[in-house]
C-alpha positions as semicolon CSV with decimal commas, in nm:
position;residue;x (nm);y (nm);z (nm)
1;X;-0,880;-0,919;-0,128
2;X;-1,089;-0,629;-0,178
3;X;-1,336;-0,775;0,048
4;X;-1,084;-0,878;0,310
5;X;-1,122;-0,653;0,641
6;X;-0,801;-0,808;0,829
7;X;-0,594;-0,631;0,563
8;X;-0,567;-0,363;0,806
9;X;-0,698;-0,201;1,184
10;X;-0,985;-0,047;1,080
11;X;-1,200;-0,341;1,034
12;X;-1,265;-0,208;0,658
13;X;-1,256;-0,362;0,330
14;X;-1,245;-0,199;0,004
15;X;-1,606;-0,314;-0,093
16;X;-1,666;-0,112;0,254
17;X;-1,610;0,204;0,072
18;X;-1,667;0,088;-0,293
19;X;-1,937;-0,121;-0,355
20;X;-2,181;-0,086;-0,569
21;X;-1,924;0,134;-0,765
22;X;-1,978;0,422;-0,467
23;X;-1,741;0,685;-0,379
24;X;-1,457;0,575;-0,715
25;X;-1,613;0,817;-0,928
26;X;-1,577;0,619;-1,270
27;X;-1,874;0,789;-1,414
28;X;-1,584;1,052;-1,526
29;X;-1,394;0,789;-1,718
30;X;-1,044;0,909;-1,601
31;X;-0,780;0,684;-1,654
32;X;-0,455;0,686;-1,328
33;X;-0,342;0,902;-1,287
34;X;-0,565;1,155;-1,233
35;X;-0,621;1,394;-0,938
36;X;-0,780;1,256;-0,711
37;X;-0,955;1,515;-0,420
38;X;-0,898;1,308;-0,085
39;X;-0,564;1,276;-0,186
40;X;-0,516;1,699;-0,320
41;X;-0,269;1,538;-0,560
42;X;-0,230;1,330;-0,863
43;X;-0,160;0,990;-0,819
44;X;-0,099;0,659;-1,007
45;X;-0,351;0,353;-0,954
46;X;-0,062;0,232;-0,693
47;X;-0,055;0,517;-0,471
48;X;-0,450;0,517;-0,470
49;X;-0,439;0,191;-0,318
50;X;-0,172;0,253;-0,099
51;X;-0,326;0,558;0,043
52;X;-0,653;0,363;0,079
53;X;-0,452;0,049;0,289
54;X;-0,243;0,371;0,507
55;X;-0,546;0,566;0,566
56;X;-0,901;0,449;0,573
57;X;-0,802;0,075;0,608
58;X;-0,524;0,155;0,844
59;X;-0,273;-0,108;0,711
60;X;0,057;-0,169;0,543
61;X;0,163;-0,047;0,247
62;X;0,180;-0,276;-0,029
63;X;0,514;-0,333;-0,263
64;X;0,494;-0,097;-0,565
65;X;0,598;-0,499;-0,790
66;X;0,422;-0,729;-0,524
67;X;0,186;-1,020;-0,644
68;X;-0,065;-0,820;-0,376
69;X;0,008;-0,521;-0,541
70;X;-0,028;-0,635;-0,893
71;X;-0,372;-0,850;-0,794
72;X;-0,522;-0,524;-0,602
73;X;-0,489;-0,299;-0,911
74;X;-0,578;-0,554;-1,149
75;X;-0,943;-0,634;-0,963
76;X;-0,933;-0,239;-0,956
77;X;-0,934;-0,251;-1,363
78;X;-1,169;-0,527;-1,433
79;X;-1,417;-0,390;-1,162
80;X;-1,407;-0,054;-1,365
81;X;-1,389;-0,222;-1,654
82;X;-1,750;-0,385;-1,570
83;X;-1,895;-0,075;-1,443
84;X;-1,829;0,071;-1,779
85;X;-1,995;-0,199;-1,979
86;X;-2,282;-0,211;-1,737
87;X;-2,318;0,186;-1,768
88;X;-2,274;0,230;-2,126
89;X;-2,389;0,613;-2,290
């Protein structure tokens, strides 16, 4: 999914904006929530991705217990997850 454009209007994907680990800042280690700039608030890992499918992706939001939900934040966590072994101190 995170490389699916049709999720919304904007023709982007999440990989658009993230990949290669770019613009998710996990060089800080935070943990959701956290504030987050783009956002000017702090938010959970849920309403990160929701914002993301609203704004830049221009789609629906997803169902705070949905199987979409659950599978978008869980790719979120094993992609950090990765970066964090790849980038060890």
């Amino acid at each position: 999914m995170w490389e699916d454009e049709t999720l919304g209007k904007s023709g982007l994907a999440c990989l658009s904006c993230h990949a290669g680990y770019d613009n998710l800042n996990l060089e800080k280690r935070q943990d959701y929530p956290h504030y987050v700039e783009m956002v000017d608030d702090v938010v959970t890992l849920d309403q990160m991705i929701n914002y993301c499918m609203l704004n830049p992706m221009e789609g629906e939001q997803l169902e705070a217990n949905s199987k979409t939900m659950t599978a978008m934040a869980a790719y979120y966590r094993a992609y950090r997850m990765k970066y964090l072994k790849e980038n060890k101190e």
